[in-house]
N, C-alpha and C positions, 0 to 999 in steps of 0.2 A: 963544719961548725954549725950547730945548732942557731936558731934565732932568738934571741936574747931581747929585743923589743914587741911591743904589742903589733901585732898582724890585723891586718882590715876584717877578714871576716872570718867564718868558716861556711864548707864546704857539703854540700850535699850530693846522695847519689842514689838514683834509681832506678833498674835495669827492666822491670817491670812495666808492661804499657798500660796506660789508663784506661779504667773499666769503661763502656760506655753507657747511655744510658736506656737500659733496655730489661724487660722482666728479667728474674731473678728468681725459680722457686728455692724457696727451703731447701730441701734434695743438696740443690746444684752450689749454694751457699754455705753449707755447712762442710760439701767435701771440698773449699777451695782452700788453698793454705794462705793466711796470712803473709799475703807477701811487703805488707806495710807498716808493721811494727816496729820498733827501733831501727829503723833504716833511714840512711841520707838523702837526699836529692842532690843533682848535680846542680851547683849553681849555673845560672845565665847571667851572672855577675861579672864584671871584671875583675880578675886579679884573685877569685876563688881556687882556681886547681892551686896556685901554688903554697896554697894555706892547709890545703887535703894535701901536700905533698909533707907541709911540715907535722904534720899530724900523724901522717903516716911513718915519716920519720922518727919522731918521739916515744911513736908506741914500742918500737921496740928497743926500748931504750929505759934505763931509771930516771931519768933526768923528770925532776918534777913539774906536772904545769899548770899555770892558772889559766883561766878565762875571767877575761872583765866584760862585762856585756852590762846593760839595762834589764832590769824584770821584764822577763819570758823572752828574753830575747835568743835563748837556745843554750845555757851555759851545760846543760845537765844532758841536753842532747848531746852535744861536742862532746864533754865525756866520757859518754857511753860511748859514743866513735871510738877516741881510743884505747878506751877498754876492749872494744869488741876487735881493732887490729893488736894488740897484745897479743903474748902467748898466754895471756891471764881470761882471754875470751869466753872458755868454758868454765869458769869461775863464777863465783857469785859478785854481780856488781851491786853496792849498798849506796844509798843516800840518806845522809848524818845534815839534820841541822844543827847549826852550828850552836843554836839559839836553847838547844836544851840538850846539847854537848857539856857534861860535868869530866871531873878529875878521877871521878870516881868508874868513868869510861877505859882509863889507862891504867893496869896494873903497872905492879912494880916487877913481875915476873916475864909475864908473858900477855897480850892483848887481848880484849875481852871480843865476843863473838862478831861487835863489828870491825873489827882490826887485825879480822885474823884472815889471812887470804885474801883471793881476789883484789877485788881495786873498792875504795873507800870514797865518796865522792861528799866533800867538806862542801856543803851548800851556805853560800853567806859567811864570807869567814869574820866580817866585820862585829859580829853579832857574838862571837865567842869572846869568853869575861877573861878579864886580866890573868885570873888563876887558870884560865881555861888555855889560852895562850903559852904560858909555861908550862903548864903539862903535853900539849903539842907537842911544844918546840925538843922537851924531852924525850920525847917518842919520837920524834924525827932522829935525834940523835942518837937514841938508842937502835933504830932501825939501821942508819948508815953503822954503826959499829961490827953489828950482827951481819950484816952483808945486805943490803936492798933484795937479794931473789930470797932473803929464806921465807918455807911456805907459811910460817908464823906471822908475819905480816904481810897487812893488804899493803898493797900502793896507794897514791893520797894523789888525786887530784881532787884543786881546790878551784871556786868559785867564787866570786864578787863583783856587788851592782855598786858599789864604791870603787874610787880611787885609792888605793891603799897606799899608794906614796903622800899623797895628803895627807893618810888616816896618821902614818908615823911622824909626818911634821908635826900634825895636832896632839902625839901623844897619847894616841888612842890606840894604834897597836906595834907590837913590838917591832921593832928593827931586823932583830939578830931573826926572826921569825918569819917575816916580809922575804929575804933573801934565800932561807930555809925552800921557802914552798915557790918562788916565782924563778924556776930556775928556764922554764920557756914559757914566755908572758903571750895568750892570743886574746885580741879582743875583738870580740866580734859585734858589728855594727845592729844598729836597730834596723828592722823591717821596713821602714821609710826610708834609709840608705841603700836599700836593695828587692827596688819595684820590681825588677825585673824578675823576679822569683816570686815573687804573688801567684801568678797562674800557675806556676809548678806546686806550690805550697797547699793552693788550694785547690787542686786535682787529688792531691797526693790526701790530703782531711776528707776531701766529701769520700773520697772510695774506701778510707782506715775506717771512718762511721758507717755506711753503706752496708760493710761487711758487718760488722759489728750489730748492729742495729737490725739486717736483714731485710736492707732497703735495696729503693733503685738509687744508681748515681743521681743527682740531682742535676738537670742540666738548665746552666748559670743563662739568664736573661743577659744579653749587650747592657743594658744600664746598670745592673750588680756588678758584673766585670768590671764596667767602665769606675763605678765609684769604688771599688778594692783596689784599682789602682792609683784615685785620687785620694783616698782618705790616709789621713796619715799614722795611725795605725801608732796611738801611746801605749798600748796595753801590748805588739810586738807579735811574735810569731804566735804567742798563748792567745791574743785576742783574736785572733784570726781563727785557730782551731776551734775555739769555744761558738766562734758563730756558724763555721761548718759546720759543728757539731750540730748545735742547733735546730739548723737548716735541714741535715737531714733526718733527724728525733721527731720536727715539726712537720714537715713533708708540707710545708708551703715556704715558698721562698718572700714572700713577703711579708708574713708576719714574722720573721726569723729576721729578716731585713729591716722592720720598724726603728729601731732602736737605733741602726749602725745608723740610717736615712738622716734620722734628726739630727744626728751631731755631726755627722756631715754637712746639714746645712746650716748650725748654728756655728760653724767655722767659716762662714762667710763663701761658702764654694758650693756652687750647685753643679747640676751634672750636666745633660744636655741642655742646649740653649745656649750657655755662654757664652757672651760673646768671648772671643782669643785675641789677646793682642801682638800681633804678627812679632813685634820690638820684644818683650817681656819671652815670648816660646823661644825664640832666638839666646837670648840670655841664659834661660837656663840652661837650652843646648849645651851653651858652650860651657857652661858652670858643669855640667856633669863630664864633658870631653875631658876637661881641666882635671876637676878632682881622678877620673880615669889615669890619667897620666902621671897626675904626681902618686897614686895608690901605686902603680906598677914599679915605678922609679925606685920607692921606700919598699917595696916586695924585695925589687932585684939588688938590692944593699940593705939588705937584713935590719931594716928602718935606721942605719948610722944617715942621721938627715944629712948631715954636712957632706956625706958621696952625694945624695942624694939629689942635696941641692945644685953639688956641681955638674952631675951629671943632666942636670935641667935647666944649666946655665942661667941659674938667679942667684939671687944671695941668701945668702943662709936667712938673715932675719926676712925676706921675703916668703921663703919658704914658711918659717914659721907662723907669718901671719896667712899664709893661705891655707895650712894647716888647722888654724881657729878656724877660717872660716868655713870648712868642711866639715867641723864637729870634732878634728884627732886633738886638738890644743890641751887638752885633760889626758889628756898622754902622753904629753912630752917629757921628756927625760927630764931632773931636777938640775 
């Protein structure tokens, strides 16, 4: 059985080792193959392979799935994952905003050229109008009657930086629609939930621009390191690329670095110097041990919290309030 509630994160993977930082002429740049474009990294996360497991599982499967994540926090990356383990991989993958998605997108025959084949990736489903909605939920239906594999339609993975069990209390999107498209729900966490993947993330940018660009690696100063792992990163795995980017377009690391500096320290956190307070490093330890634990717990019982909770020997409302206080409580089941 498939996992039916939202999942902690997802998964990345890279087989490829990271370039170092050393000349580069032209010649030797232009024959190397891109080995970093839509590709994963393995997370250093806890509780990631089993999320690449469900992922892996799905793709070859009809079964529909969302991602709920934050902006840039990787919903459209996850997708193309399992578009690309599909048998739909050498297919064309398409990205639909939802936002200038009309009616007049869905025939009444047969699907217009983004709906035909491949896989279809619904960005922001929140943003499609009432009428847009039921023409969906139509094509949904029309696609299960016809059979989910024929080659006239794509597949629909859908995406959202909302809550959409909210959105249908509010009455803001349909029900019968909501259940259509979230038939395996992942959400995957923001980039301040999964420090530990910073220095892969940002390996993995400075060498996709590098190449690109027809630069050297950039190689990261101990203070830029040190503050990518303290900042807390609102803008998500996109703000992180766009300053790699940056960084190596600019080819100085500190004017690339001015910007992220200051609001780092208008957040009230400087870098080196600080003093540490032996009592506070302690606390968070254990606040991440903790969260560590209960993520695995809800992995290894397909998030039914109430195993979960037994199996963690607390009580169910206990769980839930440690739940909120980890950031999953806007995902809790209604």
């Amino acid at each position: 059985m498939l996992f039916s509630r939202p999942l902690q994160d997802v998964c990345f993977e890279l087989s490829d080792p990271i370039a170092v930082s050393k000349p580069m002429k032209n010649a030797q740049v232009v024959a190397i193959r891109d080995p970093v474009r839509n590709r994963f990294l393995t997370s250093a996360c806890a509780g990631m392979r089993s999320v690449e497991a469900a992922m892996i599982e799905v793709a070859q499967t009809d079964v529909p799935v969302l991602f709920l994540a934050e902006p840039g926090a990787g919903k459209k990356s996850a997708a193309q994952r399992v578009h690309e383990l599909s048998g739909l991989g050498m297919q064309p993958f398409r990205t639909i905003s939802c936002a200038t998605l009309a009616c007049d997108n869905f025939s009444e025959s047969e699907p217009s050229n983004m709906f035909r084949g491949g896989t279809a990736y619904l960005e922001e489903l929140t943003d499609l109008s009432r009428e847009g909605q039921a023409c969906l939920l139509k094509y949904l239906i029309d696609q299960n009657s016809n059979g989910s594999h024929s080659q006239s339609f794509a597949r629909l993975i859908c995406g959202s930086a909302r809550h959409l069990e909210s959105e249908v209390k509010a009455g803001n999107f349909r029900e019968d629609l909501y259940y259509r498209i979230s038939g395996l729900c992942l959400r995957l966490p923001p980039l301040r939930q999964r420090r530990d993947d910073i220095p892969l993330l940002t390996a993995y940018f400075l060498r996709k621009y590098a190449i690109e660009f027809q630069r050297l690696v950039p190689d990261l100063s101990a203070e830029t390191q040190h503050l990518f792992r303290e900042y807390s990163w609102p803008g998500n795995v996109r703000e992180l690329e766009n300053i790699c980017k940056a960084m190596v377009a600019i080819g100085d690391e500190a004017v690339a670095m001015g910007g992220l500096r200051a609001m780092f320290l208008r957040s009230g956190r400087s870098g080196n110097g600080t003093r540490v307070s032996l009592k506070q490093e302690a606390r968070a330890a254990s606040r991440e041990k903790e969260k560590e634990i209960i993520l695995r717990a809800l992995t290894r019982t397909r998030w039914n919290r109430r195993r979960a909770a037994q199996e963690l020997q607390i009580s169910y409302k206990a769980l839930l309030y440690k739940l909120k206080q980890i950031g999953c409580s806007e995902f809790e089941a209604s």
